[in-house]
N, C-alpha and C positions, 0 to 999 in steps of 0.2 A: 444467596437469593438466586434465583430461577424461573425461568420464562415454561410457562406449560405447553403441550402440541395443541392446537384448535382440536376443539370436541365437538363432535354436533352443530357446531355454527355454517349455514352456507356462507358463500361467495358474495361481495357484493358484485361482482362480475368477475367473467374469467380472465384472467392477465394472459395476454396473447406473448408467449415465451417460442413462440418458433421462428424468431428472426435468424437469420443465417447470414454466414461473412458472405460479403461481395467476391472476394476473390481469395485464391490459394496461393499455393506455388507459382512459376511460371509454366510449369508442364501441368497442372491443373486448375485451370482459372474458375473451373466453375465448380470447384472442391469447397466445402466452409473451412475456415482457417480457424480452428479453435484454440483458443487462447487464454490461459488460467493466472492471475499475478496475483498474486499474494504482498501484503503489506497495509497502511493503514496512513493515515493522516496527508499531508502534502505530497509526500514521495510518491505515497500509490496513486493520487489522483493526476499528477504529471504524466506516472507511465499510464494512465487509462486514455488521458488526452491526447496520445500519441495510439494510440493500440486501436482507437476508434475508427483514426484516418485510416487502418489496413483490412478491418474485420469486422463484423457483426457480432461474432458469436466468442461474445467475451465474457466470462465471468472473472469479478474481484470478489475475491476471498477477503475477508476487512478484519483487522483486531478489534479486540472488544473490552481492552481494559482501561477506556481514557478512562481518566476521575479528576478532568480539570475544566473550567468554565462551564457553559449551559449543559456538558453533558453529565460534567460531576454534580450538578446541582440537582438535577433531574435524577439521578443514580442515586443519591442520599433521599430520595423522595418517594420513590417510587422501587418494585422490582424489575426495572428491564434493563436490556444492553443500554451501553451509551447509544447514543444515534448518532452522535457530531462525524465520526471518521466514514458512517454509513452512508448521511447524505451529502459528503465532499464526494464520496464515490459517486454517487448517482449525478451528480452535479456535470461530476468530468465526463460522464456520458450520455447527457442532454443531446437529443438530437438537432442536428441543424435546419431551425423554422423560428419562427418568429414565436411559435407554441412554445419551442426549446427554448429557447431563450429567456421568454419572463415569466415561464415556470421554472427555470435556473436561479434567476433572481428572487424568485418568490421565497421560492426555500432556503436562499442562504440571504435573506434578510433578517438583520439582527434588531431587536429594539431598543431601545435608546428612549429609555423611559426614569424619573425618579423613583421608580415600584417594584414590585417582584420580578414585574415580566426585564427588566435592562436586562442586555447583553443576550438573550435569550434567542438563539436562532429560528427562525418558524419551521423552518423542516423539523427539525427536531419534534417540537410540538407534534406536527403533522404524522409524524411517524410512530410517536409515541400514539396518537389517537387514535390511527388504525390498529397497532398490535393490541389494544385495549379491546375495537370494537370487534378486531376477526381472533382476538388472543392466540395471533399465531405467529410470529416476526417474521418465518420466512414468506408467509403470503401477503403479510403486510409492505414486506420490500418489493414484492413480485407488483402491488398495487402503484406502489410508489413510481416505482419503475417503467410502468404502463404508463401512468397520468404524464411523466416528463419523456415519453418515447426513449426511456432510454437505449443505446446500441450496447447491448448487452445485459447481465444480471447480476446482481449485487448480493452478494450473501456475509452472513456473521461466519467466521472461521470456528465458534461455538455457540450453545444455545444460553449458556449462562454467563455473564458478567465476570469478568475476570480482573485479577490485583496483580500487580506487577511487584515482587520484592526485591532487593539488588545487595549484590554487598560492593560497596565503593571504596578502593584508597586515595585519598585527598593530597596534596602537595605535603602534606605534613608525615605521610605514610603511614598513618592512622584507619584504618580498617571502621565502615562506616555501615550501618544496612540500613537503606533507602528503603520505602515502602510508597506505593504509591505509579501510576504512570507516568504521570505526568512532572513528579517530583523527580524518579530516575533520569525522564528525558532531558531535566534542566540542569542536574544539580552538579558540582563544580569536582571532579575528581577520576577517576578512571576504574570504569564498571569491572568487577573479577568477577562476578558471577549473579547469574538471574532464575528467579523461581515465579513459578507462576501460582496462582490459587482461585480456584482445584487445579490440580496438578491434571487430573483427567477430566478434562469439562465435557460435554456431549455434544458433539460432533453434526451436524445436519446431515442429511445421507447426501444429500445435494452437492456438496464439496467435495464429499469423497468422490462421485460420479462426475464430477465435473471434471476432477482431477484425473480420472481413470480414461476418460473418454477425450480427451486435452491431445492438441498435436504438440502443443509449447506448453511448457511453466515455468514463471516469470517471477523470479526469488529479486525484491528489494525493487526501486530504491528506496529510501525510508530510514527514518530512525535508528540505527543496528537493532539496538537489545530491546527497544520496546514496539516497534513496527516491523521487523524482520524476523527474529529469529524465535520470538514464537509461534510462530507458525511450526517451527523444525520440533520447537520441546511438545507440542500435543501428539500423543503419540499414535493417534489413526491418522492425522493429516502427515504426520513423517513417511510412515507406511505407507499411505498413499502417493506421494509424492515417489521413495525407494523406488515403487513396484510399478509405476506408469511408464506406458510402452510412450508418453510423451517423450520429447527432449526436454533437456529443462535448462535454464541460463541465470545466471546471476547479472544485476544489474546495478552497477555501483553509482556510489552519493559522488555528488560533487565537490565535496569538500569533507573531509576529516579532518580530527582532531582537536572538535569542539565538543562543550558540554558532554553527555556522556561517554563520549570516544574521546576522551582528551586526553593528548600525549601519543595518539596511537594513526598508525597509518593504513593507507588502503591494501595493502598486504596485510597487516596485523586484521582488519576487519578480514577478509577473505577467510584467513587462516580460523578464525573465531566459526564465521559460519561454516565452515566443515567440521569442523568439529563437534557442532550440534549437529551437521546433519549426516553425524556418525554411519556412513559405508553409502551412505548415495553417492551417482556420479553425475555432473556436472558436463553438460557440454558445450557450456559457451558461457562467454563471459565479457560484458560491455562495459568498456569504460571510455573516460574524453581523459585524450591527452592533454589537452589545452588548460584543464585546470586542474588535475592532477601531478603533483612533481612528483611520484614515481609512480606514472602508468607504466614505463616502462621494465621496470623490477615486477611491479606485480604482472604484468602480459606474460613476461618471463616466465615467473614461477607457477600461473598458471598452466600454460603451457606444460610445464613440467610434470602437474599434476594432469595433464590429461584433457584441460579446459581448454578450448582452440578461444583467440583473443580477438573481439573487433574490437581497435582502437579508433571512435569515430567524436567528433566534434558534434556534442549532443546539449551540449549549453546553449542559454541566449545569447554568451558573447558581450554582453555587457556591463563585466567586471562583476558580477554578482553568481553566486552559483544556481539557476534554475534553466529548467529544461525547457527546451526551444521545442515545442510538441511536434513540428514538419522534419526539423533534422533526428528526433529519437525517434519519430515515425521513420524516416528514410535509413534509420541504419537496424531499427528491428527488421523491415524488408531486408536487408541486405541478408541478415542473421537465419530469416526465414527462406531467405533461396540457395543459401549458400555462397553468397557471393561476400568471399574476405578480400580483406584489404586494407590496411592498416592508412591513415594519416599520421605525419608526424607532430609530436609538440613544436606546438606556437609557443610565443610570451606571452605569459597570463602578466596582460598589460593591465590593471581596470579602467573601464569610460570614468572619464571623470565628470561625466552631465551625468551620471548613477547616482541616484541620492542616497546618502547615507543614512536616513532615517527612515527605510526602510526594512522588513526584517532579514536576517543575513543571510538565510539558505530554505527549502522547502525541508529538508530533512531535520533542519531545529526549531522547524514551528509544532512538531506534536505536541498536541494536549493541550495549546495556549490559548486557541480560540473556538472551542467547542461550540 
């Protein structure tokens, strides 16, 4: 299935798309800071949370194959992208007003109904009923975008719907093929390899532009195999990526070696993502020592490869792995002016006032609450 280009339809109005960043470098502050991250679900809405406090002119690239909760419902119903990982993004960059805010809530209010609509996000809804009434997704985000002020743009990383397939070995060593996103991102064994379908989805020209005209791009955090590194297997956004006169940075999880990375460490992820992103180079690369046990091995080997390493404390800090949006703000500055400088690992002590029934990291909640 497949989303068509708007034909003939005007505008319900024109989405005012020329916000520009507040500031640049520090030798040009009145430069836009353009900034392109790629990824999807909780990960990429933590790095937008952060990326806001530095820049205007940010566009998130978003995956488009959940097929779990309101988006999977919606997806078996209808022909469009999921929406769920679309309006987490537009969410995390609500601007700061009182507008922003209970238009933040608007859209990620869920209902809580005995009916069709339970569990159902209203953004979702919302977003599905503009790309219906302008049948265009990307001006229907551009709308979306407008109505919540967002500081930045929000795009599908493809125009058609996409399926995640995996092949998984389980504790038993038994060779498994997953199908599904949201099933790869839960399911219990260690992902060897991922395909996507189509394998060539169509591409928005907007992404590739975004990405060519980008001073940064901003690989992860997120899920690895179903929020990351498909972005790397589409092969005009690999290309685009290769060929930008941007920098570009990897931005690692907080915790491996659960659900689909289990058994596997943050070097073993590193090592994975270059691999898909067969001959790009890599300039930078973030991680927190503090909840990491071997940032140090991986800084190393990045290094090695060429990746210069901030190791900066980018967690809450409160025994749970999620991103403190003022300190990954403070250390992409750091990343953006050049200023290194490593912090050393702490003891990853947990608070013990963290409750445990809570979910365990932003990078394992893909797909669960669309």
């Amino acid at each position: 299935m497949s989303i068509a280009h708007r034909s003939g339809r005007q505008r319900l109005r024109s989405a005012d798309l020329s916000r520009r960043a507040r500031r640049g470098g520090r030798g040009t502050p009145h430069q836009p800071l353009r900034v392109v991250a790629l990824g999807g679900g909780h990960g990429l809405a933590a790095n937008l949370r952060a990326l806001r406090l530095l820049a205007d002119d940010i566009t998130a690239v978003v995956t488009v194959a959940d097929n779990g909760g309101s988006s999977g419902r919606i997806r078996t119903e209808m022909p469009v992208l999921p929406p769920g990982d679309l309006r987490m993004a537009l969410d995390a960059l609500c601007e700061d007003s009182d507008w922003g805010s209970i238009w933040g809530d608007v859209i990620q209010h869920r209902f809580a109904t005995d009916g069709e609509l339970d569990g159902h996000a209203l953004g979702n809804l919302l977003m599905v009923a503009l790309w219906q009434i302008l049948d265009d997704p990307i001006e229907g985000l551009d709308q979306m975008a407008e109505l919540l002020g967002a500081r930045g743009r929000v795009l599908p990383m493809a125009l058609d719907p996409l399926d995640i397939e995996a092949d998984v070995r389980g504790e038993d060593g038994q060779l498994r093929i997953i199908s599904g996103q949201w099933q790869v991102a839960t399911c219990e064994g260690r992902v060897e390899e991922v395909r996507l379908t189509p394998a060539r989805p169509r591409v928005p020209d907007a992404v590739i532009e975004a990405i060519q005209r980008a001073d940064w791009v901003i690989v992860g955090p997120g899920s690895w195999y179903t929020s990351v590194l498909p972005h790397l297997m589409i092969p005009e956004i690999a290309e685009a990526i290769r060929s930008t006169s941007a920098r570009r940075c990897i931005t690692t999880n907080l915790s491996v070696g659960q659900q689909e990375a289990e058994g596997m460490t943050s070097l073993d992820l590193l090592e994975v993502l270059l691999e898909h992103a067969d001959g790009t180079r890599f300039d930078a690369l973030v991680a927190d020592p503090t909840t990491l046990e071997d940032a140090l091995t991986l800084s190393q080997a990045a290094e090695g490869r060429g990746i210069r390493t901030l190791l900066r404390q980018v967690s809450a800090g409160d025994g749970r792995p999620r991103h403190d949006p003022v300190r990954l703000a403070a250390a992409y500055r750091d990343l953006f002016d050049d200023v290194y400088g490593d912090v050393e690992p702490g003891p990853r002590t947990p608070d013990p006032s963290a409750s445990t029934t809570d979910p365990p990291s932003e990078e394992d909640l893909h797909g669960t609450d669309r």
